[in-house]
C-alpha positions in Angstrom: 34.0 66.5 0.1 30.9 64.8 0.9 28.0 66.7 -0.1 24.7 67.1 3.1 21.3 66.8 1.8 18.8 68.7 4.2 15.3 66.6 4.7 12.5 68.4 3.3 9.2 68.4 5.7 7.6 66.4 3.3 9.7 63.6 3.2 7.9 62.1 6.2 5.0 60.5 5.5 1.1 62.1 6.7 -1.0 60.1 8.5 -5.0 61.2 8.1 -6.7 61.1 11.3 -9.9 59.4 11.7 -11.5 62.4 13.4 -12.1 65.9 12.5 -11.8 67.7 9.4 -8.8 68.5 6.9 -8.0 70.6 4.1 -7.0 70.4 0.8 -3.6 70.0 1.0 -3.6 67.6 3.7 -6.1 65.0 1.6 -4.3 65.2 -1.6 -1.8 62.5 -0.8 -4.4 60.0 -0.2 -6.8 60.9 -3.0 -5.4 60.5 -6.2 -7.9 62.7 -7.9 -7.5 66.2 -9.6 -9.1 69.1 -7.2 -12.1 69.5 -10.2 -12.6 65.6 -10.6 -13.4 65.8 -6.6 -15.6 68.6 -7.3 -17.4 66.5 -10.1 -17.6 63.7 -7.9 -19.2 65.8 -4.9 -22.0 67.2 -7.2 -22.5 63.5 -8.1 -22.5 62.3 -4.6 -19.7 60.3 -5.4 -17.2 62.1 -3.1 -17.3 62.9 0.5 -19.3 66.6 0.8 -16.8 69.2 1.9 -17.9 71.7 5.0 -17.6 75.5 4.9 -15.9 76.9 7.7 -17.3 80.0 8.1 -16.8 81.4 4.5 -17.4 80.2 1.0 -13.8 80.1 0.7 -13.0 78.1 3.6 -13.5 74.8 3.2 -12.9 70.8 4.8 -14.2 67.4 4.3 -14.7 65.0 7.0 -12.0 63.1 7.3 -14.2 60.0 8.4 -16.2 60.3 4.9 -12.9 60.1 3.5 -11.8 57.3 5.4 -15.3 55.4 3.6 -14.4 56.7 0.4 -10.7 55.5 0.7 -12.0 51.4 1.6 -14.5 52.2 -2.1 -14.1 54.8 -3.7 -15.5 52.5 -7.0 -19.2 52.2 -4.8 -18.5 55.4 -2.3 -21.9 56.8 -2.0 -23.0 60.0 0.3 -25.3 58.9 2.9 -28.1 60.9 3.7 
């Protein structure tokens, strides 16, 4: 008997909009980076600055920012 395989949701592949914000969990597959090597790199202004969303805890990064870090990330500076 053949066995069925169920397809997980994260089998299909994300797509980051240009606009907006996103989470966490929503960048990490496109930034190969550990959570606290982002965090380095955001003190360092190496990283896109992440946005509080009305709490300390809640937190975002614009996904354009990430969209200029993606084309460099070697020479990714924050503007400003």
């Amino acid at each position: 008997m053949p066995m069925k395989t169920a397809v997980a949701g994260n089998d299909v592949p994300k797509v980051l909009p240009r606009d907006g914000f996103s989470r966490w969990n929503d960048l990490r597959p496109f930034v190969p980076l550990s959570r606290e090597t982002v965090r380095k790199r955001e003190l360092e202004g190496r990283f896109p600055r992440r946005v509080h969303l009305g709490s300390q805890r809640s937190v975002a990064w614009p996904n354009r920012e990430i969209f200029r870090w993606i084309q460099d990330p070697a020479n990714y500076r924050v503007e400003g």
